[in-house]
C-alpha positions as CSV (number, residue, x, y, z in Angstrom):
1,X,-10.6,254.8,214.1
2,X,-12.5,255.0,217.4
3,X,-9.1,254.2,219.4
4,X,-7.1,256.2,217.7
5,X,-10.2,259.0,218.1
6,X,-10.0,258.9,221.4
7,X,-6.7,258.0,222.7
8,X,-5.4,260.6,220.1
9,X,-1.6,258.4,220.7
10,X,-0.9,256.6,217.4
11,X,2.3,254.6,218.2
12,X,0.7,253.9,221.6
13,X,-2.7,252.4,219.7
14,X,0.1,250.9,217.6
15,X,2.3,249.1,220.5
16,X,-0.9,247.9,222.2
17,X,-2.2,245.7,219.1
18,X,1.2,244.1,218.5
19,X,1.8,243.7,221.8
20,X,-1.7,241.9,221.7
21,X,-0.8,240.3,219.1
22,X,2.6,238.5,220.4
23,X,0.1,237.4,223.6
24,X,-2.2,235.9,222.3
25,X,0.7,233.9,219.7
26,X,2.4,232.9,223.2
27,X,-0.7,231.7,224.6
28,X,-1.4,229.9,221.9
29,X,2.0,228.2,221.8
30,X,1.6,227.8,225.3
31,X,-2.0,226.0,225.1
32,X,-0.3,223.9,222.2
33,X,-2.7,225.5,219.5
34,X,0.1,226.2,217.3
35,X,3.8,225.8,216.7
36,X,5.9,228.5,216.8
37,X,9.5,228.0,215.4
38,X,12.3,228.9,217.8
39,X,14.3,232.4,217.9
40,X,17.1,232.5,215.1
41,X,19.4,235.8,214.6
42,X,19.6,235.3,211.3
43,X,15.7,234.8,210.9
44,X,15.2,238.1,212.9
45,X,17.5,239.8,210.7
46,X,15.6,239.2,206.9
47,X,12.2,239.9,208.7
48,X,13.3,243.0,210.7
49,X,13.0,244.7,207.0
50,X,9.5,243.6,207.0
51,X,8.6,244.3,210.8
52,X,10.0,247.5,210.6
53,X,7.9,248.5,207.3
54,X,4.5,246.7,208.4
55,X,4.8,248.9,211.9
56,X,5.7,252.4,210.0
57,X,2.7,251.5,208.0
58,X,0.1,251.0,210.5
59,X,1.8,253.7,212.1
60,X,0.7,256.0,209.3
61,X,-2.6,253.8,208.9
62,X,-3.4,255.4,212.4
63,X,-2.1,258.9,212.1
64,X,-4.5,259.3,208.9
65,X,-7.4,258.2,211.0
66,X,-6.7,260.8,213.0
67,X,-7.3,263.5,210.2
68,X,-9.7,261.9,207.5
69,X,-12.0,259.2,207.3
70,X,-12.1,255.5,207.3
71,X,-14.0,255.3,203.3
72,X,-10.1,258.2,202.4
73,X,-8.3,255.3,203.8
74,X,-9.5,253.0,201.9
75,X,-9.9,254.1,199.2
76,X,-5.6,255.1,198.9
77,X,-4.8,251.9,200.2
78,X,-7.3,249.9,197.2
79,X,-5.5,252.0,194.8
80,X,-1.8,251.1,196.1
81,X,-1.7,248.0,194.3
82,X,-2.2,249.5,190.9
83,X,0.6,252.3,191.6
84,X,3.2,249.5,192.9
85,X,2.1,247.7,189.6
86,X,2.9,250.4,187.2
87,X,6.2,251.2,189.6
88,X,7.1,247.8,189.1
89,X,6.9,248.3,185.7
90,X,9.0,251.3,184.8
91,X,11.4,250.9,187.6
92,X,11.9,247.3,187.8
93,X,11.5,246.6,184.4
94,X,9.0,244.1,185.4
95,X,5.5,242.9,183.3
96,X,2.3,244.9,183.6
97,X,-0.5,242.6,185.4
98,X,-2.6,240.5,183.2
99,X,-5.8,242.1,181.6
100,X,-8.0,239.6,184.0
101,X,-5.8,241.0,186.9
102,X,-6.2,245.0,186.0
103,X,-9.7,243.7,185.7
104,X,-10.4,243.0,189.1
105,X,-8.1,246.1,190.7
106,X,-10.2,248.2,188.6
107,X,-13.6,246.1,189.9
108,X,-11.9,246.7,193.7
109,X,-10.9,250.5,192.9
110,X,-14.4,251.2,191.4
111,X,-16.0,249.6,194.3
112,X,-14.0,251.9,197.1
113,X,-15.3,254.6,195.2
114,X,-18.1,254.3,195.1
């Protein structure tokens, strides 16, 4: 919130944490901290699906921050789980989350409002 506040650039608040991000992962690999596995083509092509939604995302994460508050934000994003449940449901003719699982969405939900 306070970058995107005062740098008032979304994608570039964006680009700056995931380029961040990949540093610190090649410094790590570099220091021998972690492993990571080597590039593939056809790795990069299942997770470019995933890479591309996760940025749009945060992108939208930040260009909300801009306009509303942190506790809005929140409180959509705890609720998300129950809409992709019940869309799940209807759409993918999936099974509704167990009564223990609603449960503790509804516990998270009641929590972020209050």
């Amino acid at each position: 919130k306070l970058a995107v506040a005062h740098i008032r650039a979304p994608a570039f608040v964006t680009f700056a944490q995931f380029a961040a991000t990949a540093l610190a992962v090649k410094v790590a690999h570099m220091a021998n901290f972690i492993e990571v596995d080597s590039f593939d083509s056809r790795k990069l092509m299942h997770f470019s699906i995933y890479v591309f939604g996760f940025a749009a995302g945060t992108w939208t994460n930040m260009r909300v921050l801009m306009t509303t508050n942190v506790e809005t934000v929140i409180v959509f994003r705890t609720i998300a789980p129950l809409a992709v449940a019940v869309f799940d449901y209807v759409f993918h003719g999936r099974d509704l989350p167990s009564l223990r699982s609603c449960l503790a969405m509804g516990i998270i939900v009641a929590g972020a409002l209050s």
